[in-house]
Each structure stands twice: as structure tokens, then as C-alpha cells.
C-alpha positions, 0 to 999 in steps of 0.5 A: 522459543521458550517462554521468556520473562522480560521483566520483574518489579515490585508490582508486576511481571511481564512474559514474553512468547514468540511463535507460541506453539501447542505446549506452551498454550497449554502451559498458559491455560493450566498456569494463569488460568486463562481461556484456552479459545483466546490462547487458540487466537494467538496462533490464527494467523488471519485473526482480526483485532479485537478485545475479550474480556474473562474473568480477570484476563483482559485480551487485546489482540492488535495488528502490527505493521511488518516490513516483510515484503509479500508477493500478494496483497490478498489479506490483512495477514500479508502486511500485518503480523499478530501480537496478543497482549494478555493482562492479568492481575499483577502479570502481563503476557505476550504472544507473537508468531515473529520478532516484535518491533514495537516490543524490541523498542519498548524494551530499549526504553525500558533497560534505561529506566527504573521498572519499579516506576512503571506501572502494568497498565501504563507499561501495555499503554506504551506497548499499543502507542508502539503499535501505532507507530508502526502504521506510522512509520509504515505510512510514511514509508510508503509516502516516500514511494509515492513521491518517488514513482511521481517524479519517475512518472512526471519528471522522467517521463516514464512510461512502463508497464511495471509503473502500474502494478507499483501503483495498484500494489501501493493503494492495496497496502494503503487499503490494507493498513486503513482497514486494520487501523479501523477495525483496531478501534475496538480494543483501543478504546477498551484502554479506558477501563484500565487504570490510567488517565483519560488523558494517557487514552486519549493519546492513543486515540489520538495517534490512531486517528492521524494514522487512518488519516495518513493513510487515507490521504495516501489512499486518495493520492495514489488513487489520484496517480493512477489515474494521471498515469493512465491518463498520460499513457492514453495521451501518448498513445494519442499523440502516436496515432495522430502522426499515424493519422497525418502520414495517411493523409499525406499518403492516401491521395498519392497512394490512389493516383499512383494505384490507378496508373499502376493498372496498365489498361491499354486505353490510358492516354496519360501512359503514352503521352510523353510528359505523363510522368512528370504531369503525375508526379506534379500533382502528387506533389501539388496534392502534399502542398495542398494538404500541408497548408491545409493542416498548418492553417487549422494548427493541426 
């Protein structure tokens, strides 16, 4: 896409670039004056948060969460996409690899405001609250999924293989989320060297903060889950091989007696004498009697 200006006041300009391409960071260099290595970080895709400083040029590279749906879990690029905030004097550039979600929202804000009255800094301090809230709306999606398999797992007694790959999938995305809300830190505390009330930051500070523990809570529930999960199946798998257990109590004394007769040696008495049948089945019989109150009075 070509470089797009978003929006112009009195004081400032904001520019807008998605999936920058080789042209375009040589524009920027060449236009703005600014480091061709922080341009080259825009375009790295697995790129870890971080905030540079260079001459003028102010760069905060942050990490917004995507509802894209990967098949691996593998990196921090799977669940997060790049978005480069650039402030300038009297300039603020963005760059993005995919369409921004925290961008569109601020933009919707800002048609139903005087631009005039935004200032730049306060303008990119929105920009990182929307950031923020992305890992919010995230965590709480994914919370709303946990409680979903949880009622599948207690409630509906499901028992299936695939109940345990969402899991492990969901505590690798929580796992994912809190190490890039905490490797944000960085650049999220470089926001007081801007002008802007320590209260403002400290906002940001605070929005971070409840994310990391949004998602460390999840992290330990799902950790949690797994385990009840395991621990069911292990239950049930119990509860199998006890009846498998008990039929083979049942059924090992008759299965005896019945393979010693089953041998047909001429000297067996018992084969010739006309009641050795009934003498037979009797002690089965009395042997299952036996055993049944046997197990009833030790409540097994």
C-alpha cells in the first residue's frame, strides 16, 4: 500500500504505512532523515518489543495481539503482529505488516473529534492504550473458552483426546501473551520522557499490569485444567480396570476348576460318578456366592 497520511492539524501530521516494502523504507530514510536499521525492524517479522532512541526520532516497536488463527504456537509472531510507532518532531509514522486494530479504533475516535486539540504525544499515548487493549480483549477471550471446555469436561463428562490438545493450545497462547506484555515493559515506560502527565503514563502502566495478571491467572487455571483432566481420565481409566478386576475374580477360580476336568485323564473319579456334574457346577456356584459376599462386606 502506499504511504497514506491519516491525519493533518495544526501541530502535527500522522503517516500511515502497511506492509512497508523496500521503496518505501528508503523514502522514509532519505525523507525524515531516519536510521535505516530501525526502518529494517519494521519489516522483521519475529522482532521483539522495544524502544530506540536517535537523534530526534523516537522508536517504539510494540506487539498487538491478532485474531488470526495459527496452526503453531511456536513464536510470539504467531499470536502477535508488529506495529512501529515513529515520533518525529511535529510527525508521527506507523508502520504494520497487516490491518491494525488498535489503528482502525483510534481513527474511529478521531473522525468524531477536533484534531486541533489532540496533541502528538497524547495521540501515540491512545495509540498504545489500544495496544493494551488488544491483550485485553484477547485474555478475555480466551477466558470465555476455558470456561466453555470446563463445563465440556465436568458438566458433559467429556472424555476426548482432542480436549487436550485445546488445552495444551490454550496455555501456549497464554504463555505467549505474558511474555510479550512483559517484554513491553520497555517501551512502555520510555512513554514518560514524552510530554505528557505522569498520570496519563501511568495509565499505561497500569493497563499493562492487569493484562500480565489477566493472563497469568489464565495461565494457572488452564495449568489447573489440564491437570483435573488428566486426573479424570486416569479416574476413569481406574474405574475400567476395576470391573475388569472383579470379573476376573469372579471367573478365575471357575475357569480353574473347569480346566482341570476339561483334561479327560482316565483316573478322574469325579468324571464317572453320576452326580459329578452337578457337584461341579454347585461349587462354581458356591465359589461366586462366596466371593460376591466377600467383596460386598469389604465395599468393593
Amino acid at each position: 500500500m502506499p504511504i497514506e497520511q491519516k491525519y493533518k492539524s495544526k501541530h502535527w501530521e500522522w503517516i500511515d504505512i502497511t506492509a512497508p516494502t523496500e521503496e518505501d523504507l528508503q523514502f522514509l530514510h532519505q525523507r525524515y532523515h531516519i536510521n535505516y536499521l530501525l526502518l529494517e525492524d519494521t519489516i522483521d517479522p519475529n522482532h521483539l518489543p522495544k524502544y530506540e532512541e536517535v537523534g530526534d526520532v523516537k522508536f517504539f516497536l510494540t506487539r498487538e495481539a491478532t485474531d488470526l488463527e495459527r496452526r503453531t504456537l511456536n513464536t510470539i509472531s504467531d499470536i502477535s503482529s508488529k506495529l512501529g510507532i515513529f515520533l518525529l518532531p511535529n510527525l508521527i509514522i506507523t508502520t504494520h505488516r497487516t490491518k491494525s486494530k488498535s489503528i482502525n479504533e483510534l481513527c474511529s475516535e478521531l473522525d468524531k473529534e477536533d484534531i486541533d486539540a489532540v496533541k502528538r504525544d497524547e495521540l501515540a499515548l491512545r495509540l498504545a492504550l489500544k495496544i493494551m487493549k488488544s491483550f485485553d480483549d484477547e485474555s478475555a477471550s480466551l477466558l470465555e473458552v476455558m470456561d466453555v471446555m470446563e463445563n465440556e469436561i465436568f458438566l458433559k463428562n467429556t472424555n476426548d483426546s482432542v480436549q487436550i490438545r485445546r488445552l495444551y493450545k490454550l496455555k501456549r497462547k497464554s504463555g505467549l501473551n505474558t511474555r510479550i506484555l512483559n517484554m513491553s515493559g520497555d517501551w512502555i515506560s520510555k512513554f514518560k520522557t514524552l510530554d505528557l502527565e505522569d498520570v496519563q503514563v501511568m495509565d499505561l502502566i497500569d493497563k499493562q499490569k492487569d493484562v500480565i495478571a489477566d493472563f497469568d491467572h489464565l495461565n494457572v487455571q488452564t495449568t489447573n485444567l489440564i491437570s483435573m483432566f488428566l486426573a479424570l481420565s486416569d479416574q476413569k481409566a481406574n474405574q475400567v480396570m476395576k470391573l475388569l478386576a472383579i470379573y476376573s475374580v469372579y471367573f478365575l477360580p471357575i475357569t480353574f476348576i473347569a480346566g482341570i476336568y476339561g483334561m479327560n485323564f482316565d483316573n478322574m473319579p469325579e468324571l464317572h460318578h453320576k452326580n459329578g456334574y452337578f457337584f461341579t457346577i454347585g461349587l462354581m456356584l458356591t465359589i461366586v456366592a462366596v466371593t460376591f459376599i466377600y467383596m460386598r462386606r469389604k465395599r468393593w
